[in-house]
N, C-alpha and C positions, 0 to 999 in steps of 0.2 A: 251640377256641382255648385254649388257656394262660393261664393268671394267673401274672404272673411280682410279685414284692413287690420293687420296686423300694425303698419307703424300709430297710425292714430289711435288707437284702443285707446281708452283708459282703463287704469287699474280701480278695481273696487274697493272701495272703501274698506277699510278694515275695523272689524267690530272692537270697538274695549274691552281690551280684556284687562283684570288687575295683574301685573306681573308680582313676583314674588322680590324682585330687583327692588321697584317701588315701595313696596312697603316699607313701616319703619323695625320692623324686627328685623327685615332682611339686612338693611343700611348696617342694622348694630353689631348683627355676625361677619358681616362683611368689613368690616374694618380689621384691617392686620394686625396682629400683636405681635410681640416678639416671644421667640422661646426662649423663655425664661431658662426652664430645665436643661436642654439644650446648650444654651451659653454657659451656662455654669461648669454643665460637665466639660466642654472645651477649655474653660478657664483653668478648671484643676486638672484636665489631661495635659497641656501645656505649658504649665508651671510644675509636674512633674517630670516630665522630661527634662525641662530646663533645668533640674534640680539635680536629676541623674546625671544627664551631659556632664554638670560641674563637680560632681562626686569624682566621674571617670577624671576628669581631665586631674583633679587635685592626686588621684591614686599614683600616679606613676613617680611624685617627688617622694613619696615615702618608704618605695622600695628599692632600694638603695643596698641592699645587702650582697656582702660577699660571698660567693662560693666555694669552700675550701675542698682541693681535690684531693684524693686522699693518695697516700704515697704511701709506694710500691714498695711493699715489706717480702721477703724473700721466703717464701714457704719452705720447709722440709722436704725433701725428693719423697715420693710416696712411691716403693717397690711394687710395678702391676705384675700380676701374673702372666706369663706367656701366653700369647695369642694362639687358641685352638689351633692343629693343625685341620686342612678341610683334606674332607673324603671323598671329593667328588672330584672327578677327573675333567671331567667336559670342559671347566672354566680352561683347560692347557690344551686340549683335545680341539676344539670351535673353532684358534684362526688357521687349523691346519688341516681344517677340512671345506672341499669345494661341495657345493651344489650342481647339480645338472639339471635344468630342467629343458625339457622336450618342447618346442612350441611348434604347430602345425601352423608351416605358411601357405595352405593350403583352406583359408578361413571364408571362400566364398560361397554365396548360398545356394543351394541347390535348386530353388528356384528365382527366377526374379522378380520382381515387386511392381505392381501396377498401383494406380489411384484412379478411384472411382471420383468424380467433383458433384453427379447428377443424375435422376434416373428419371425421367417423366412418362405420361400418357401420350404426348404427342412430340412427335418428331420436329414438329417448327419450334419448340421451346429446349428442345435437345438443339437443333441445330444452333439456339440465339446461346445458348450457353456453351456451345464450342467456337464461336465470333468472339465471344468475351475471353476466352482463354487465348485464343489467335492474336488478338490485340498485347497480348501479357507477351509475345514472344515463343508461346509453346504448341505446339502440337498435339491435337486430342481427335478420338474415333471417335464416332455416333456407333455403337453395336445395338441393333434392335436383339430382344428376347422375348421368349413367347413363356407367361407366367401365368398364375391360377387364373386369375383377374383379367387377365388381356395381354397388351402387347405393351412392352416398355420398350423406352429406348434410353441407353447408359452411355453418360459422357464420360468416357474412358482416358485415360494417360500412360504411356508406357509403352512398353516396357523399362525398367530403371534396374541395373545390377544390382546398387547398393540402395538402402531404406533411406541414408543418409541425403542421395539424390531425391530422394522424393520429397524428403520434409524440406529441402530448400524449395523447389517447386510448392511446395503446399503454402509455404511463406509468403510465396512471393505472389500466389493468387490472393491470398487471405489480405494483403498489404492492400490491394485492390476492392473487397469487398464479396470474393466470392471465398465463402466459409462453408465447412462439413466436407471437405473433400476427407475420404477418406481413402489409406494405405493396407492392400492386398497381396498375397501372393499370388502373380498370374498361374490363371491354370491354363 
């Protein structure tokens, strides 16, 4: 390996080059001008406003005018003809009739609702994703099932009466970071 002396180096000389800074065309484009065009149109865009401003301001002494309201002259009685009589009954009929209606409180489901969170190839990744649900508070099976392909095993929830139990549960893993549980009827 080489020892190279980095702090003593010297730098190499650098060749002349002509830059384009140096020369005297450049010097001449490089000198600033002013915009002309530019300032102009500032000078007449801002002496018309000031112009408008003063128009506005001078408008308001000149209108000055009254409003005369005009007064209330007494019309002739204009004879209407009698209002139709109505043919339809219901409008007298409606607040002297009740509704009944039937509601079955009897509204639970016939079966109950499970959630699925996971379905893997191996049991040790089924079991690390029922620790993670365990830590949340909740309760979940490992159910192995035997499929075209092989053996799964499903991180199971439930059973839950209502759906509504569930989607809070489904929240409150999702709040967590575990997503795609989804909502069954257990069979």
């Amino acid at each position: 390996m080489s020892s190279k002396d980095y702090a003593n180096r010297r730098k190499k000389p650098a060749t002349k080059k002509r830059s384009a800074a140096k020369s005297g065309k450049a010097v001449a484009k490089n000198k600033k001008r002013i915009p002309v065009g530019a300032l102009t149109l500032f000078t007449l865009m801002s002496g018309g406003f000031g112009y408008l401003l003063y128009q506005i301001k001078g408008d308001h002494t000149h209108h000055n005018k009254t409003v005369a309201t005009p007064s209330h002259t007494s019309k002739p009685a204009v004879n209407l003809p009698e209002p139709p009589k109505e043919k339809w009954s219901y409008l007298k009929d409606l607040p002297k009739k009740e509704v009944k209606v039937k509601i079955d409180t009897s509204t639970k489901p016939s079966r109950p609702y499970k959630m699925q969170c996971g379905s893997f190839r191996h049991k040790i990744d089924a079991e690390a994703m029922q620790a993670k649900i365990a830590f949340q508070g909740l309760s979940a099976q490992v159910q192995a099932t035997q499929g075209k392909k092989g053996m799964w095993y499903r991180v199971v929830l439930g059973p839950y009466p209502k759906r509504r139990a569930t989607e809070v549960d489904r929240h409150k893993l999702q709040r967590v970071g575990i997503d795609g549980c989804k909502v069954w009827y257990w069979n």
